[in-house]
N, CA, C and O atoms as CSV, one atom per row, in Angstrom:
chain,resi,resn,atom,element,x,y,z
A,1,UNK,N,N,-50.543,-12.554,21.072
A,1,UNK,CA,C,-50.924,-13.070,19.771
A,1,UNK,C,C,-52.436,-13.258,19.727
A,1,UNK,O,O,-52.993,-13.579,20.777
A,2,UNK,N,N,-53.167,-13.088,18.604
A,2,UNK,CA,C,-54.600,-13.173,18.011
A,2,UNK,C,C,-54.841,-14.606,18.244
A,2,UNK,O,O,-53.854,-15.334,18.135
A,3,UNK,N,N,-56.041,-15.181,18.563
A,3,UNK,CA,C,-56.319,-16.405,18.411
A,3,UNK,C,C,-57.039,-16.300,16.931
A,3,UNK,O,O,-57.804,-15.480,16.423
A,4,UNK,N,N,-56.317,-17.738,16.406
A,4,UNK,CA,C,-56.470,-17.748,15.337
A,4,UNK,C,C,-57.526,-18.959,14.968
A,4,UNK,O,O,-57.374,-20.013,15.585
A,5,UNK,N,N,-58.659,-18.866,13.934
A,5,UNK,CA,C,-59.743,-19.460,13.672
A,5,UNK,C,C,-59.092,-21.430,13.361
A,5,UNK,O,O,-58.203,-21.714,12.559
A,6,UNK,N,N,-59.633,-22.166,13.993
A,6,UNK,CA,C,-58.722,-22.898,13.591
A,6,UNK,C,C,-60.535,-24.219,14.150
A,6,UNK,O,O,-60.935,-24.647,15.233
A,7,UNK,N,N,-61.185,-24.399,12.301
A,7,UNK,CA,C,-61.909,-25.611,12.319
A,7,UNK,C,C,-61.630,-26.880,11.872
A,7,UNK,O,O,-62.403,-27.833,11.774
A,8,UNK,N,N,-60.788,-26.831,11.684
A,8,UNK,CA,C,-59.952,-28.495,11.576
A,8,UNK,C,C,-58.758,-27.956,11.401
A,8,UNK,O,O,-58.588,-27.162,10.476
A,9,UNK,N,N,-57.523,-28.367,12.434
A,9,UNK,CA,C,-55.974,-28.056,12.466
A,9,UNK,C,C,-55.692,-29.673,11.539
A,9,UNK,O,O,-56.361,-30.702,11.631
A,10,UNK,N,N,-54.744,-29.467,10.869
A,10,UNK,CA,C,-54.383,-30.516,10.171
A,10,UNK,C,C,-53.907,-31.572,11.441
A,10,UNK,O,O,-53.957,-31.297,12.640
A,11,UNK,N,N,-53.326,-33.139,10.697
A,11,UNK,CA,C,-52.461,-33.866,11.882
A,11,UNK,C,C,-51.458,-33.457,11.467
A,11,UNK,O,O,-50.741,-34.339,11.941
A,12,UNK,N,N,-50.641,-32.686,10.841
A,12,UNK,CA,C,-49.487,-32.562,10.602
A,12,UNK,C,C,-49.127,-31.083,11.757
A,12,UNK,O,O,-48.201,-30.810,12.521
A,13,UNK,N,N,-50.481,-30.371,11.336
A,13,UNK,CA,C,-49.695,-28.865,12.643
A,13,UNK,C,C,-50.175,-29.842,14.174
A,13,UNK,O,O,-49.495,-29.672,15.185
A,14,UNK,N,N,-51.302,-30.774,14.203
A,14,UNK,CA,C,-51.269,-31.193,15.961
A,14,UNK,C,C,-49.789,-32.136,16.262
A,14,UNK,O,O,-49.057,-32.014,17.244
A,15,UNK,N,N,-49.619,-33.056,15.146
A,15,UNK,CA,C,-48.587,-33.562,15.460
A,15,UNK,C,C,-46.994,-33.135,15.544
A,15,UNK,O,O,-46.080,-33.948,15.678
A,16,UNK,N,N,-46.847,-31.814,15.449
A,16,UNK,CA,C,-46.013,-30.999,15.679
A,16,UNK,C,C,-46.475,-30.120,16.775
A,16,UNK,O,O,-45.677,-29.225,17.056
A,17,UNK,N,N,-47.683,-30.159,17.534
A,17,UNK,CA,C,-47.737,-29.573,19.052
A,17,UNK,C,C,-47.395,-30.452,19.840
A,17,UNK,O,O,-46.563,-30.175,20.704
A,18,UNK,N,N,-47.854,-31.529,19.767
A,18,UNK,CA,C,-47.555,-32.654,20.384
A,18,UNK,C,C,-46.161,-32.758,20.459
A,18,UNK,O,O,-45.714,-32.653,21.601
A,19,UNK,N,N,-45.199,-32.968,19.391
A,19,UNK,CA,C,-44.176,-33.213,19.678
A,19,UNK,C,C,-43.416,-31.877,20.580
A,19,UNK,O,O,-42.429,-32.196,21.244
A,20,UNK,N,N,-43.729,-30.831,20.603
A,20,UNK,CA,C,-43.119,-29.476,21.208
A,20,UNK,C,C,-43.722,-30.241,22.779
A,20,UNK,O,O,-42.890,-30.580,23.620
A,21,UNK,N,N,-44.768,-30.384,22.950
A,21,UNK,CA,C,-44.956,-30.774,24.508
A,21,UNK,C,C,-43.979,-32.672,24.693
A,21,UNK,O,O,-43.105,-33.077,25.460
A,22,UNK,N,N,-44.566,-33.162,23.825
A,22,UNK,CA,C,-43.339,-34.209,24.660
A,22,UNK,C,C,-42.123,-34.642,24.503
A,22,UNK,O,O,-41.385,-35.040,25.404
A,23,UNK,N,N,-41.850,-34.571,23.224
A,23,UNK,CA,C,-40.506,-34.411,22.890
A,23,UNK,C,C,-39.336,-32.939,23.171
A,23,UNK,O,O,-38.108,-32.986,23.100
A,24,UNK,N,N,-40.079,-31.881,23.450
A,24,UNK,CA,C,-38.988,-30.740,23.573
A,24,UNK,C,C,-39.573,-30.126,25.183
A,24,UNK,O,O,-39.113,-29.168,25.804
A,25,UNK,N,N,-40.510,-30.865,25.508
A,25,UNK,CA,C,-41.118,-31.191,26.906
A,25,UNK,C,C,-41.075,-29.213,27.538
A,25,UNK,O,O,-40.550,-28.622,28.482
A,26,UNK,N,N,-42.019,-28.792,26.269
A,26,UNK,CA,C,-42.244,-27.210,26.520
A,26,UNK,C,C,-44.234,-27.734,26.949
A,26,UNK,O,O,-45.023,-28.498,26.393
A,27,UNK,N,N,-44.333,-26.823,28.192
A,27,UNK,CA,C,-45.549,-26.832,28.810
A,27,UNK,C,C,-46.969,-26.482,27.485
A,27,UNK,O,O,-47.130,-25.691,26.556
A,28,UNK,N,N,-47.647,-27.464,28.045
A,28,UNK,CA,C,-49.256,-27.451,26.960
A,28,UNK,C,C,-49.620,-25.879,26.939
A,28,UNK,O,O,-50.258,-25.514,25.952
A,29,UNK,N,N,-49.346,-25.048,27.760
A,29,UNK,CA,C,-50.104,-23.834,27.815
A,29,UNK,C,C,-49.462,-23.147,27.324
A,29,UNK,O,O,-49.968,-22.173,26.767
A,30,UNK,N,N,-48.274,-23.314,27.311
A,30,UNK,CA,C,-47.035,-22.089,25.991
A,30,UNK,C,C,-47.364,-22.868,24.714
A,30,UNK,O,O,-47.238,-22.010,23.840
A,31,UNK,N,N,-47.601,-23.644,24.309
A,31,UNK,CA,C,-47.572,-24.319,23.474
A,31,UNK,C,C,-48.890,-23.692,23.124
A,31,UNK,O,O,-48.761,-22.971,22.134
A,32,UNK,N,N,-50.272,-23.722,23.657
A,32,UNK,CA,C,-51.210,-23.870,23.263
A,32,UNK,C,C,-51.676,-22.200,22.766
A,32,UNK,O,O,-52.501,-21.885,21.909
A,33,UNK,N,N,-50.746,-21.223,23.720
A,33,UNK,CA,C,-50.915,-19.973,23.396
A,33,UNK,C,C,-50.036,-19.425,22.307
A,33,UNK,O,O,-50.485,-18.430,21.740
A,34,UNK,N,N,-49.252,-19.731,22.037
A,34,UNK,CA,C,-48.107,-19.731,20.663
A,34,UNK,C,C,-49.002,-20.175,19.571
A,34,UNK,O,O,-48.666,-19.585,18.544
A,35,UNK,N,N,-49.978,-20.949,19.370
A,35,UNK,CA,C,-50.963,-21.703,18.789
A,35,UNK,C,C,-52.186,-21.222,18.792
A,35,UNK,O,O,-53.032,-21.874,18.179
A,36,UNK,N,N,-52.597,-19.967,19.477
A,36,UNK,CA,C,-53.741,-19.448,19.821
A,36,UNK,C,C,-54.774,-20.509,20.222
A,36,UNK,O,O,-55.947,-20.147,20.314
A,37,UNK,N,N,-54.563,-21.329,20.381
A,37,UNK,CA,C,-55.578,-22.380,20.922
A,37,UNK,C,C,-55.451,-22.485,22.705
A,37,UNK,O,O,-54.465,-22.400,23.436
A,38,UNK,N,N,-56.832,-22.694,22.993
A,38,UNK,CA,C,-57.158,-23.400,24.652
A,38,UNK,C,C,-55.952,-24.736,24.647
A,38,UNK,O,O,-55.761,-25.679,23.879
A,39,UNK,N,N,-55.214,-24.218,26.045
A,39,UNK,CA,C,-54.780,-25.354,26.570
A,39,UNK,C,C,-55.395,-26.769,26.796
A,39,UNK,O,O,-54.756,-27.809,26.961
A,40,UNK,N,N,-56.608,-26.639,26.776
A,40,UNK,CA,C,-57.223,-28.054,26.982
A,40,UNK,C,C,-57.309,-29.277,25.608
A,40,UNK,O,O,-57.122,-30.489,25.498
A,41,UNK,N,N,-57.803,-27.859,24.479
A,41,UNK,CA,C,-57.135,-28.491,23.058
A,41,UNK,C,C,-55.843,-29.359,23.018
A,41,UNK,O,O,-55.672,-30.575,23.095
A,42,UNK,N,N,-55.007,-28.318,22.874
A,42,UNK,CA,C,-53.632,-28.997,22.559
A,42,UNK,C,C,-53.418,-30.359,23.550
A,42,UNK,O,O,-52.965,-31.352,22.981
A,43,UNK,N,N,-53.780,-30.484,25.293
A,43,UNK,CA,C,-53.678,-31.185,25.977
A,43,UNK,C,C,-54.661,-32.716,25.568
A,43,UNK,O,O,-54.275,-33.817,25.962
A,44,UNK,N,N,-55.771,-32.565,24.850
A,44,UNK,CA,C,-56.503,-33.685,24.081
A,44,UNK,C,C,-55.782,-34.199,22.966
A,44,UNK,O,O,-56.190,-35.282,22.547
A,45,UNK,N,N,-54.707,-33.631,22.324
A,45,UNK,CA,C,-53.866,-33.899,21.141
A,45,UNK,C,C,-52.990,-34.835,22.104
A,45,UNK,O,O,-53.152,-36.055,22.069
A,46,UNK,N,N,-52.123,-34.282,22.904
A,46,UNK,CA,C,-51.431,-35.572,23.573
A,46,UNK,C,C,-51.981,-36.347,24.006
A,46,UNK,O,O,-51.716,-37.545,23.915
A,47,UNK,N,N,-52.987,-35.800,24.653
A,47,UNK,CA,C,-53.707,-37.469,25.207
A,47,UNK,C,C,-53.791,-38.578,24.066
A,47,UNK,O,O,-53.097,-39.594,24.043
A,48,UNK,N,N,-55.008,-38.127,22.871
A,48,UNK,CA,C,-54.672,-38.878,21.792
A,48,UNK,C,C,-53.743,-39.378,21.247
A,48,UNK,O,O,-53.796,-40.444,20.633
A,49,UNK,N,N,-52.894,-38.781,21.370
A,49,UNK,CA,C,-51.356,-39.097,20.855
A,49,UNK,C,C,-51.146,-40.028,21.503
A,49,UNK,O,O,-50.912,-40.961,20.735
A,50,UNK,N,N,-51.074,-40.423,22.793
A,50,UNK,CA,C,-50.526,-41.068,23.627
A,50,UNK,C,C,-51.174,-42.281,23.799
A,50,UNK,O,O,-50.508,-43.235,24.201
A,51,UNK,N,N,-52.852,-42.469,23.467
A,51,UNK,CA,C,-53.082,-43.789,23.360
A,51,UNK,C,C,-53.111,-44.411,22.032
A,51,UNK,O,O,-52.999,-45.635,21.960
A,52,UNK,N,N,-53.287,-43.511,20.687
A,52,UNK,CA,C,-53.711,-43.934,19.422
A,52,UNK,C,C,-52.516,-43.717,18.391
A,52,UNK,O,O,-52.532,-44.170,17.247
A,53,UNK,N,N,-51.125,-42.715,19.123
A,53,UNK,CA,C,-50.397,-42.427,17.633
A,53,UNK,C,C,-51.291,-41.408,17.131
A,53,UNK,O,O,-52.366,-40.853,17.359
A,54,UNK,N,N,-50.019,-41.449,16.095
A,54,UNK,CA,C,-50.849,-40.600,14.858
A,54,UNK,C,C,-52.146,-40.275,14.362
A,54,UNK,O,O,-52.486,-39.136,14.045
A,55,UNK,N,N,-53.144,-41.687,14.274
A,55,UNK,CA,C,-54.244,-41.846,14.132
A,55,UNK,C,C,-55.369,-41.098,14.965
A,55,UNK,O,O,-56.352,-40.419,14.669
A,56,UNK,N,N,-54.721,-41.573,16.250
A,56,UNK,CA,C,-55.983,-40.841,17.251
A,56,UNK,C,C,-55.465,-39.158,16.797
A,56,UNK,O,O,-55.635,-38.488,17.815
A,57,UNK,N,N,-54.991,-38.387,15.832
A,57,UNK,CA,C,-55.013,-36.704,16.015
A,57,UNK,C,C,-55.547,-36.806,14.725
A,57,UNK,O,O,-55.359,-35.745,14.129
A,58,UNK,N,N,-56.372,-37.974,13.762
A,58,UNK,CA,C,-57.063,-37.995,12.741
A,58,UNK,C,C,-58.389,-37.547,13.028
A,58,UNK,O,O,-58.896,-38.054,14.029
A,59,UNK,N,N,-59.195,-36.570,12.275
A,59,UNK,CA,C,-60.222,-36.147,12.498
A,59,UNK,C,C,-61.369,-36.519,11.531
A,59,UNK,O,O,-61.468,-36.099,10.378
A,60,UNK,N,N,-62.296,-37.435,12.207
A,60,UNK,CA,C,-62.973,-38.322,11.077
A,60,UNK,C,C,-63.516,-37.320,10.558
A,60,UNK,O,O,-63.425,-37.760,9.412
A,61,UNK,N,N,-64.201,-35.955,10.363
A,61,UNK,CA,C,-64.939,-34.742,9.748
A,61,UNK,C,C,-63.933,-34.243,8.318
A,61,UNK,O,O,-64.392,-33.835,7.251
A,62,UNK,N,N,-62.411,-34.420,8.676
A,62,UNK,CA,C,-61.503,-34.430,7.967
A,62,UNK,C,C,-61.231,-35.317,7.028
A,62,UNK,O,O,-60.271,-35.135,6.278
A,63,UNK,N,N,-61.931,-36.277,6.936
A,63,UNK,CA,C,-61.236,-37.172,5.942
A,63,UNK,C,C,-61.690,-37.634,5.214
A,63,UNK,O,O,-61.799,-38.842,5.006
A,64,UNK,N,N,-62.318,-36.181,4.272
A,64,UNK,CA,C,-62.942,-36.322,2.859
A,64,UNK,C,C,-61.048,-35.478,1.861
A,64,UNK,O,O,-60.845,-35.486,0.647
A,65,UNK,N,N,-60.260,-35.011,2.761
A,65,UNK,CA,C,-59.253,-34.503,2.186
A,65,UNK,C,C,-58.108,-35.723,1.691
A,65,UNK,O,O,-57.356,-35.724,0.716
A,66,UNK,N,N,-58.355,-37.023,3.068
A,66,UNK,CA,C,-57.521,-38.135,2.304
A,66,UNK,C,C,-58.224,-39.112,1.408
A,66,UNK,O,O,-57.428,-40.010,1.132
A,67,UNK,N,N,-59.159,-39.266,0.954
A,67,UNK,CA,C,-60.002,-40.273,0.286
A,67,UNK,C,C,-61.407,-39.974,-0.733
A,67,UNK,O,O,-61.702,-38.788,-0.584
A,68,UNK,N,N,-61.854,-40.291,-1.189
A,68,UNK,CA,C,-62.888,-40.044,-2.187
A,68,UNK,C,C,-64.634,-40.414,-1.820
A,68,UNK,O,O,-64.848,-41.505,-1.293
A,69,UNK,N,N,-65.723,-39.575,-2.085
A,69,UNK,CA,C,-66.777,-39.807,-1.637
A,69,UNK,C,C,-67.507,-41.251,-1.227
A,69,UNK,O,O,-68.002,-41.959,-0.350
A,70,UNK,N,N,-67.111,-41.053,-2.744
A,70,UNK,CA,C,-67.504,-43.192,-2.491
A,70,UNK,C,C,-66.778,-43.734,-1.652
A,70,UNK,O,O,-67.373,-44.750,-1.292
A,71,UNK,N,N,-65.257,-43.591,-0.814
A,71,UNK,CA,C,-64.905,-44.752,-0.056
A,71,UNK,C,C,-65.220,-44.212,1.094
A,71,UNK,O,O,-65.546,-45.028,1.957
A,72,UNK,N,N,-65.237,-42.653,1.515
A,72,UNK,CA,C,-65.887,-42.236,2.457
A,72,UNK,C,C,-67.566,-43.065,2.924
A,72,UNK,O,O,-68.033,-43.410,4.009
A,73,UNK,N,N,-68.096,-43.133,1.469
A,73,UNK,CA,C,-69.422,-43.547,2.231
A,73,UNK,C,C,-69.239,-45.175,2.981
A,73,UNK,O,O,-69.640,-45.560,4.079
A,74,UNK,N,N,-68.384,-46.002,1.782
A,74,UNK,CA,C,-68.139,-47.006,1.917
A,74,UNK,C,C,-67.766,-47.551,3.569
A,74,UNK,O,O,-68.281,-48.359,4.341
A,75,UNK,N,N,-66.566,-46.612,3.616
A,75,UNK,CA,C,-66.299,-46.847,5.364
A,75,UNK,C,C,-67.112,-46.761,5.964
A,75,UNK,O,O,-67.216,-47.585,6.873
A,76,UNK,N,N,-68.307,-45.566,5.781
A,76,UNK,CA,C,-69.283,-45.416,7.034
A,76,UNK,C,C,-70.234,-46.811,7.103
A,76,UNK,O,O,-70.664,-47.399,8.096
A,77,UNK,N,N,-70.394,-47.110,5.687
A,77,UNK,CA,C,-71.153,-48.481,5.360
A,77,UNK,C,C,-70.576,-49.508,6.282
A,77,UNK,O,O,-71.366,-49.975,7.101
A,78,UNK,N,N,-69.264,-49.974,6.301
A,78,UNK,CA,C,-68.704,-51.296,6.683
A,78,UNK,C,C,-68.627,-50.933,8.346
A,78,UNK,O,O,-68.835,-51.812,9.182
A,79,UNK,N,N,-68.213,-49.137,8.824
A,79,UNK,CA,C,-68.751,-49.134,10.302
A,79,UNK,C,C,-70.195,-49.713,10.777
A,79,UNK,O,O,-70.452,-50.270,11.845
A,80,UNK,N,N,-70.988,-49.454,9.791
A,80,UNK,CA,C,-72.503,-49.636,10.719
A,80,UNK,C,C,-72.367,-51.068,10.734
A,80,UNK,O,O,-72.256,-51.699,11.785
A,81,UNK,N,N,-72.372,-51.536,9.720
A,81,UNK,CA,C,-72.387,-53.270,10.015
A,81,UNK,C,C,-71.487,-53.611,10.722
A,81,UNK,O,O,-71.969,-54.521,11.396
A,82,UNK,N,N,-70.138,-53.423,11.108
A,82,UNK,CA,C,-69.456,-53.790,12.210
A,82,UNK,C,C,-70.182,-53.660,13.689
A,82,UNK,O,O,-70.428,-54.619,14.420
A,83,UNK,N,N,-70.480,-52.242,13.984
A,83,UNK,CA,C,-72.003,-52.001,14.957
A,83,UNK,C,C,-72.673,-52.974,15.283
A,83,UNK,O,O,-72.814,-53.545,16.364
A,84,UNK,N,N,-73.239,-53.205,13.933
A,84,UNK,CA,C,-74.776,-54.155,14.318
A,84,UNK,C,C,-74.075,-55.545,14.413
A,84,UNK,O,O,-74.845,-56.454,14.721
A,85,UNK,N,N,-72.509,-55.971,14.172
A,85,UNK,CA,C,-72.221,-57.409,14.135
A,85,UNK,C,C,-71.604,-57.540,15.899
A,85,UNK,O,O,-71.731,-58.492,16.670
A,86,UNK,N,N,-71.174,-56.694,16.041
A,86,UNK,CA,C,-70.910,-56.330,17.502
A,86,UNK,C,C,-72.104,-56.431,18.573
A,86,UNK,O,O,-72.009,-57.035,19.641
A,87,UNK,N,N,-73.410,-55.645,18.055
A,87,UNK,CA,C,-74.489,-55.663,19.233
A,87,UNK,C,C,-74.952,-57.625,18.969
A,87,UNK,O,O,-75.148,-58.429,19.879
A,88,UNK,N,N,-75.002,-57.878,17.620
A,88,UNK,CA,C,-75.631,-59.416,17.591
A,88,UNK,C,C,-74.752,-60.194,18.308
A,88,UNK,O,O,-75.319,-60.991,19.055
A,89,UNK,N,N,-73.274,-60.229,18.326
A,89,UNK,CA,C,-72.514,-61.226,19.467
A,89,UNK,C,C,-72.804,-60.734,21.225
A,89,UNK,O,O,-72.361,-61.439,22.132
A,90,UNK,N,N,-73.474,-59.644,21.467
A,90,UNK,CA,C,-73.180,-59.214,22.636
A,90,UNK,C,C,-75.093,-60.055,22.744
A,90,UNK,O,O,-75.302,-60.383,23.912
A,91,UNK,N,N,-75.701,-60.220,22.280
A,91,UNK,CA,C,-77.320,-60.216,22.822
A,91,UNK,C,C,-77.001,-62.117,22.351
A,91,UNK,O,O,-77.813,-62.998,22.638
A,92,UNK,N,N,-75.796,-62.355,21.680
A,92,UNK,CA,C,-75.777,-63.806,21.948
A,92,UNK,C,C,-74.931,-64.186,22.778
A,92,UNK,O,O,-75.166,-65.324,23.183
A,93,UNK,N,N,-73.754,-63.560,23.345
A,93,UNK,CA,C,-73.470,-64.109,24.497
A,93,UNK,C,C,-74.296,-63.767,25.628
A,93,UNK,O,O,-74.065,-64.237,26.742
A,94,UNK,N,N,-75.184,-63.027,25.416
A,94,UNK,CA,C,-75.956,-62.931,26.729
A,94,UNK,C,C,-76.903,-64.276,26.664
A,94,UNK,O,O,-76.899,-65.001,27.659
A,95,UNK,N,N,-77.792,-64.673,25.423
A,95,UNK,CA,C,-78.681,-65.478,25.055
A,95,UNK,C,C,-77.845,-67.195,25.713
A,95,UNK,O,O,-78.483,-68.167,26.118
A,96,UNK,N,N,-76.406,-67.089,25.629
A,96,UNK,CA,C,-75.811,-68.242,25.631
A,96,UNK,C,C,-75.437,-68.082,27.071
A,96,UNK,O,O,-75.386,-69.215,27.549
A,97,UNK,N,N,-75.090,-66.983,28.173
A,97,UNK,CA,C,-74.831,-67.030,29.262
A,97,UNK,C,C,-76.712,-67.471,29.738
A,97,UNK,O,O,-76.732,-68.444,30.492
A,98,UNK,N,N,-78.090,-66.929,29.418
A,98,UNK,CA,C,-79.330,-67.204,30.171
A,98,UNK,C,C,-79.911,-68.941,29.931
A,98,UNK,O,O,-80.844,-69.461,30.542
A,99,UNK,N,N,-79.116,-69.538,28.954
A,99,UNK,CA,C,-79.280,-71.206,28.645
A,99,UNK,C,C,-78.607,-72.139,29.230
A,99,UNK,O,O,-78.692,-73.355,29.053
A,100,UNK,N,N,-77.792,-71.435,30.081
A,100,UNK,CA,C,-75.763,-72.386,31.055
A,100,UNK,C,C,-77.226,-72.157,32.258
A,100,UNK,O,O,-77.419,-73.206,32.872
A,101,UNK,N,N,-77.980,-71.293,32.563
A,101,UNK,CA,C,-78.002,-70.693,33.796
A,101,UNK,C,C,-79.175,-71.723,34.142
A,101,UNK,O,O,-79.413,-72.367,35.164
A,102,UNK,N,N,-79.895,-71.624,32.758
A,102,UNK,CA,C,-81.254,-72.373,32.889
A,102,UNK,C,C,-81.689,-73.949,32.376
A,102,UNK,O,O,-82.718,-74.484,31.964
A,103,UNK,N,N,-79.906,-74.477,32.724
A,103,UNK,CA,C,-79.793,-76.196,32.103
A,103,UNK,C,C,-80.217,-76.704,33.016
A,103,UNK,O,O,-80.333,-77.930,33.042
């Protein structure tokens, strides 16, 4: 079989490789060549699968197909400030571990 061009596989065709490797427990590399894709591909789909579900075979580049520009930007908006609210507790528990040290 042709390998076939494949720049974003939906989650609906990974989550149907996935299930052929663990549910019908057919090897990543038949799987991945039936699929024209590198075995290492399809084998990152289970991995994901396996710690995230469904979600982790979501492809953030993809997901202007479930949602609209504006909430697209929106999310990226409320990521960065999550970021920067994350680095400010980490440089204050450090600030609050160098004041215990220096009572």
């Amino acid at each position: 079989m042709a390998k076939k061009q494949h720049s974003h596989t939906s989650v609906e065709n990974k989550l149907e490789a996935v299930k052929k490797v663990l549910e019908n427990h057919q090897p990543v590399a038949a799987v991945a060549k039936e699929l024209g894709l590198h075995r290492d591909t399809v084998n990152r789909w289970v991995n994901q699968f396996k710690a995230n579900g469904k979600e982790g075979l979501m492809n953030s580049r993809s997901i202007t197909n479930s949602g609209t520009t504006q909430e697209i930007k929106r999310i990226r908006e409320l990521e960065k400030k999550l970021k920067e609210k994350e680095q400010e507790n980490e440089i204050l528990k450090k600030f609050q571990a160098f004041l215990k040290e220096n009572e």
